[in-house]
ZAZA-826215 format. One record per residue (C-alpha): x, y, z. Coordinates in steps of 0.25 Angstrom, whole numbers, plus 5000, padded with zeros to 4 digits. Each point is the difference from the previous one (the first is absolute). Layout:
XYZ...
// end
This chain:
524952775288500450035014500449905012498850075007499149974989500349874997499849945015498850095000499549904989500649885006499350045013498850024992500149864992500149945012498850055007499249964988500549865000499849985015498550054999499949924990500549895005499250025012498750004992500549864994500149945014498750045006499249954984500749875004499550005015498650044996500149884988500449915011498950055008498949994989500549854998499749955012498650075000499849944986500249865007499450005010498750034992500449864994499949935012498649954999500249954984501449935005499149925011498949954992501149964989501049935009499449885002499649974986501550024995500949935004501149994991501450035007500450154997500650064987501450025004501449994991500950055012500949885007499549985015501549955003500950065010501550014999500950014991499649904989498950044989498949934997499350084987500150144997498750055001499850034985498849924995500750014985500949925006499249895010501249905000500849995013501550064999500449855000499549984986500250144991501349994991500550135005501050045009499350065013500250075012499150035010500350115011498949965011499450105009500749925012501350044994499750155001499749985014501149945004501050104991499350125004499750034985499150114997500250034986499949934988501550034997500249955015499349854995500850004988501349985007499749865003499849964984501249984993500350044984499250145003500950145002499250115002500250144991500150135003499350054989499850144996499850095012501049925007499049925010498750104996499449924989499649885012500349854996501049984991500849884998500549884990499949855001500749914993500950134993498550054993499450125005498549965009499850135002498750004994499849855004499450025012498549955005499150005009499149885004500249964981499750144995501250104998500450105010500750104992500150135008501350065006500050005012500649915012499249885004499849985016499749855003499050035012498949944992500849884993499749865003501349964990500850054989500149894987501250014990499849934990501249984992500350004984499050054990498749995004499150094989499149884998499450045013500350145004500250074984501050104996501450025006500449875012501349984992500649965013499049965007498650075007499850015014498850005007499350055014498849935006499250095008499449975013498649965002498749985008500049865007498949945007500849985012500150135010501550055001500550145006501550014999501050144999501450045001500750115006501550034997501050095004501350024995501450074998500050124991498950015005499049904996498550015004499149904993498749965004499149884991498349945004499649874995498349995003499449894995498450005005499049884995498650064997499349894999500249884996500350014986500650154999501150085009500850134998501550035001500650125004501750025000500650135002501450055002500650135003501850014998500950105002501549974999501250084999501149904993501249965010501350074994499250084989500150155001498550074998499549874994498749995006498849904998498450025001499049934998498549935003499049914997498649965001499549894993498649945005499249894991498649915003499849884994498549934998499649844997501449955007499849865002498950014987500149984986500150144996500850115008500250154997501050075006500150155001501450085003500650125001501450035002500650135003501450045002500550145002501650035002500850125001501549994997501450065000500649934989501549984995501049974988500949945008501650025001500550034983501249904996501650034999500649924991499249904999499349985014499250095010501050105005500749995013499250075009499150005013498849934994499150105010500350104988498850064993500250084989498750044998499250155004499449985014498850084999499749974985500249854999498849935001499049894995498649995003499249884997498449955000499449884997498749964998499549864997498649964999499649844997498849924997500249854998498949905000500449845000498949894998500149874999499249924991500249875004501449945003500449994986499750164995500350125008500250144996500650135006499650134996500850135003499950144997500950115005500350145000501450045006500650154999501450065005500450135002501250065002500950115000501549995003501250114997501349935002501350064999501049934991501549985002501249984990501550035002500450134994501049994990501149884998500849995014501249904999500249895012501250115004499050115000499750005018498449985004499950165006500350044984498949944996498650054997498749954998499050044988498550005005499650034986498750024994499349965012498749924996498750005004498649944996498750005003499349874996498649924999499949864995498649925002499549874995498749954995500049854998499049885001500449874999499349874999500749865004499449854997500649895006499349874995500449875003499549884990500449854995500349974985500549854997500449985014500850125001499950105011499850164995500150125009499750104993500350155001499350114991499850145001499750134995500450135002499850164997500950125004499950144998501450075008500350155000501350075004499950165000501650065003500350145002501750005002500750115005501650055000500650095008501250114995501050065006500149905012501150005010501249915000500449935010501249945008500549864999500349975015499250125007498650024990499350125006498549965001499450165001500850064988499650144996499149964989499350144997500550004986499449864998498949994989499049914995499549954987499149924995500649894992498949914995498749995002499349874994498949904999500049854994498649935004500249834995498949914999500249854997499349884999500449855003499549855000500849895003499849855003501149895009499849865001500549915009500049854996500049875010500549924989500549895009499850015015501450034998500250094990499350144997499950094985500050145002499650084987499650155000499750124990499750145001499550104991500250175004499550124995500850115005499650154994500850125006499850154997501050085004500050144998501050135004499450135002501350075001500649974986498349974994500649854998498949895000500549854997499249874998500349864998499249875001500749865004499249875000500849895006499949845001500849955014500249854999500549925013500249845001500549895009500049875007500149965013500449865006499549955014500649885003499450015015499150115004501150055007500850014988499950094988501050014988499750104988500350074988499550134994500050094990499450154997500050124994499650145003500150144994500250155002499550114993500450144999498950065008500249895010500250115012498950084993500850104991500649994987501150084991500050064988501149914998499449875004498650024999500249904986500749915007499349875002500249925013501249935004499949845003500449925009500249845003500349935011500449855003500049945014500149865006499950005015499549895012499250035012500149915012499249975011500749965012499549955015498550004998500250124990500650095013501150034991500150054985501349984991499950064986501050014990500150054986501050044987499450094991500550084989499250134994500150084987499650134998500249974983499450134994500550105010499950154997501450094996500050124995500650014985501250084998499450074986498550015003500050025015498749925001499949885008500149864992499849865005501549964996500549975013500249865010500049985014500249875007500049965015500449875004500149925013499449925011499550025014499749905014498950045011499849925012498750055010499349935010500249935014501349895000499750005014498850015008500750135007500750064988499450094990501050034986499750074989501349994988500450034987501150034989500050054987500950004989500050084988500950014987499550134993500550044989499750114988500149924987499850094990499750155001500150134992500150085011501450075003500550065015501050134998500249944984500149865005499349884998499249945012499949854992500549905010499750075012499449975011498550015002499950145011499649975015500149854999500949945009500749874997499849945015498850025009499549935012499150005012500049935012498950025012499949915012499350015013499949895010498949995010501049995014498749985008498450034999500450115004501450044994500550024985501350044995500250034985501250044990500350024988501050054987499750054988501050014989500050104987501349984991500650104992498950064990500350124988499250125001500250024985499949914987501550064996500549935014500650115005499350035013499949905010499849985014500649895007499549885008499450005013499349925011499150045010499849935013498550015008499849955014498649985007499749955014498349995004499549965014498649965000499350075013498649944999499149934990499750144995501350095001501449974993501150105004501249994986501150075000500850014986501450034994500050054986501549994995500749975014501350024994499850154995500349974986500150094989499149954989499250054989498549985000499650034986501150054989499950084987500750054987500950125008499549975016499949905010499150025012500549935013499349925009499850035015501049995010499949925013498349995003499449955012498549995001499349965013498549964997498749965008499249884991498649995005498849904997498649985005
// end
């Protein structure tokens, strides 16, 4: 394949994604536009309705402002965060202002015991991360119902971010070994807001984000948020960031027993990805971190994302409500990522100039994933013998699909450890196609939680799950097609003591599980292999403080992976003969101490530690490792204070310690801290002018890390925006 013809097809690739993507934007503008016509032909039925109902509205989502949570806006799970046995943090959409987040990775920084993950692709395959030393990528949902596609998650349409931490199968079904994180989406209020953002930024940063909330009548509204970003990272060579969004929904019978919201979400991004710098003897090589190894004008990721969402809520009477939710959700994307390894064995002697860098096979894919799912939740609240129920049932029904087509690339140009040449002479470049396969899942589930008022003290928490979980997996390439069936039973209990109503103290206990087919693609030499287990125990206290201003939550935990998967030595088929355990405690403090000063904290410790394994690195057991990507230390700390009614000034650290890129230990990167400044001024009731400084000190740390790369973070950032509400 010639240089000419491959950029020929990279153009063409290109054209036919941005036409696309283009066809995409103007579906959701004319979806938003029909909306709005639909309601307003509602407006007589909502007049004669709204002075018979008069029931206050159908809404899970906390009404709070500041730093401290309320609920969580999941109505499986109706308690406040004061009363679930469950280590929980809650990023809140004031936070993202104020730390001029913009990505989920970005909200992620403020929640200790998570480490986000390279991934294959380096950072192409979207969010990837681990909490509490267990993979999560595949624990990720939005608003309770699993968002599984690969792509980079913006925050312009987020009310919060949820992390639920521990096992938490009962609720959320198969993998949430570590924990689950959950996103609640923004929706229609009844009370009229108009609100947007305009950034601009070194690199050069351009973002631009809407916030429309329009009342109807007086029982429906509509909601329109869109966002546009284009970012070129400080201190990162050709590593450039695109993206939009559009997501408009319309809400009927707000302030009624029943509402039906309907939402689109669309979100389109166009990418230079990266692997990062390779490591040298045991940490990223000693380079400029504005090194990309990668090829220019080949390297690229294109993602679309399309969500659509029908959920009715009604209200029977104060004891009974029901939600019902279906959802079709499908991401596309194509990304080719060049690779980088050290050519050969250098020794510490051998001088930086001598050394070369392997692009190697150069992956590509082109991918589809799409859910189908409807799930059906029951919260019912009843006495028996004096005691107090709240109970939580649900049903729920998945079909999920994931087509991949892979790609490798032959005879790919070295490159130069200090000096990589991004434009190589690539004409004797070739491609291949590699794999090309379909697995399509569906799964059933139905579970019931309990929670017991046994004394006006003291609450009984009991819960059980049953899943069905049925993947097909088949290889076109190799005529391979594999099956397997896993029916699993979660279990989760607990207790929690409130001497005061300021006051809780608990004990829990859970288990969760992980198939093979977990992220949707099975192995001839695991497709037998049953699902792992896994049990957690955690005793913890959460306490209000002045006037529940201020939230102190602490909790020791300890969780075992007991039937981990290792590959056997003789069989080379994956056998549940492995252990995993993590161990430790963590402390978080969010709220107002003063009436001017806003702090958000937090510190993990973990103790991970592989107990048992098969497995062997370089013809060496990994047993008594430590767990890869999960840092001993972590902690957070944010704080603004309110200098004026018009003046705020906030800083804050955040501090990774050192975590291996490998099970074998012998990669690592070391620990860091970044520093973050911001200073806002407000000009008017309507316009804010922030002005903020992402790692002051231009420290080199690594964002997100994998077996053979680290990908580092970017340098000194200064973003100047304009915050505007009507």
């Amino acid at each position: 394949m010639s240089r000419q013809r491959t950029r020929r097809e990279h153009q063409t690739t290109r054209k036919k994604h941005q036409k696309r993507t283009r066809r995409y934007q103007v579906m959701g503008q004319t979806m938003a536009l029909t909306a709005v016509l639909t309601a307003s032909s509602a407006l007589a039925q909502d007049a004669e309705r709204r002075d018979t109902l008069t029931l206050p509205q159908v809404d899970v989502q906390d009404q709070r402002s500041g730093y401290v949570p309320g609920y969580l806006g999941l109505s499986r799970i109706p308690q406040a965060v004061q009363d679930i046995p469950q280590s929980i943090t809650v990023v809140p959409q004031q936070l993202l202002q104020e730390r001029a987040a913009t990505s989920f990775q970005d909200a992620l920084r403020n929640v200790t015991g998570i480490s986000l993950t390279a991934g294959e692709g380096g950072g192409a395959q979207g969010d990837n991360l681990t909490l509490r030393g267990f993979n999560a990528r595949n624990d990720i949902f939005l608003d309770g119902i699993r968002d599984q596609g690969s792509y980079f998650r913006d925050v312009f349409n987020l009310e919060s971010i949820a992390v639920l931490k521990g096992p938490s199968a009962v609720f959320f079904g198969r993998g949430s070994t570590g924990g689950v994180l959950n996103q609640v989406s923004k929706t229609p209020r009844l009370e009229p807001s108009y609100s947007g953002t305009l950034s601009l930024g070194t690199g050069l940063l351009l973002r631009g984000t809407g916030d429309v909330n329009q009342p109807l009548s007086h029982t429906s509204a509509y909601r329109l948020n869109v966002m546009e970003h284009q970012e070129n990272v400080v201190a990162r060579d050709e590593i450039e960031r695109r993206r939009f969004g559009l997501a408009p929904s319309i809400t009927f019978g707000l302030g009624t027993p029943t509402q039906v919201t309907l939402s689109y979400f669309l979100q389109s991004e166009n990418n230079v990805p990266e692997y990062g710098l390779p490591y040298l003897f045991g940490r990223p090589a000693p380079v400029n971190r504005a090194n990309f190894y990668g090829l220019i004008d080949e390297d690229y990721e294109r993602v679309l994302t399309n969500i659509f969402t029908l959920r009715v809520d009604h209200r029977f009477n104060d004891q009974l409500s029901l939600r019902n939710t279906t959802r079709y959700s499908r991401t596309d994307r194509e990304a080719r990522v060049t690779t980088l390894s050290v050519v050969g064995t250098p020794t510490p002697s051998t001088p930086l100039a001598a050394i070369s860098i392997s692009r190697g096979t150069r992956p590509g894919r082109d991918t589809e994933e799409t859910i189908l799912t409807n799930q059906s939740e029951f919260t019912v609240k009843f006495d028996t013998f004096n005691v107090k129920h709240t109970l939580s049932t649900g049903l729920e029904v998945a079909r999920e699909t994931f087509h991949a087509q892979r790609y490798t690339h032959a005879n790919v140009p070295n490159a130069d450890l200090l000096h990589p040449e991004g434009r190589p002479d690539t004409s004797r470049m070739t491609r291949t196609i590699s794999a090309r396969t379909d697995t399509t899942t569906a799964s059933v589930a139905l579970y019931a939680v309990d929670q017991l008022r046994l004394l006006p003290q003291l609450d009984l928490i009991g819960g059980l799950r049953w899943d069905f979980f049925e993947p097909d997996f088949e290889s076109h390439l190799n005529h391979l097609n594999l099956k397997r069936t896993d029916r699993q039973v979660s279990y989760r209990a607990g207790l929690v003591f409130h001497p005061t109503p300021a006051q809780s103290y608990y004990f829990s206990y859970g288990t969760s599980f992980n198939p093979s087919a977990e992220a949707l693609a099975l192995a001839a030499n695991n497709a037998d292999t049953a699902p792992e287990k896994n049990r957690n125990l955690e005793v913890g206290a959460k306490i209000s403080l002045f006037n529940e201003a201020l939230s102190l939550q602490g909790a020791l935990f300890r969780l075992d992976k007991t039937d981990a998967r290792t590959l056997d030595p003789v069989t080379q088929l994956q056998v549940l003969e492995g252990e995993q355990r993590v161990q430790g405690f963590e402390i978080g403090l969010v709220g107002r101490p003063m009436p001017r000063l806003n702090l958000f904290m937090g510190y993990t410790y973990l103790d991970s530690k592989i107990v048992k394994s098969k497995d062997l690195q370089n013809n060496v057991s990994i047993e008594g490792k430590q767990l890869q990507n999960t840092p001993r230390h972590s902690a957070t700390l944010w704080a603004s204070y309110d200098l004026t009614a018009a003046w705020q000034v906030g800083t804050g650290v955040q501090y990774v310690g050192e975590r291996f890129a490998n099970t074998s230990n012998t990669n690592s990167t070391p620990e860091t801290v970044r520093w973050d400044a911001t200073v806002a001024y407000q000009l008017n009731k309507h316009v804010q002018l922030r002005v903020n400084a992402l790692n002051l000190t231009d420290a080199l740390y690594f964002d997100s890390i994998t077996g053979g790369r680290a990908i580092p973070g970017a340098g000194r950032t200064f973003i100047l925006s304009g915050n505007f509400t009507y």
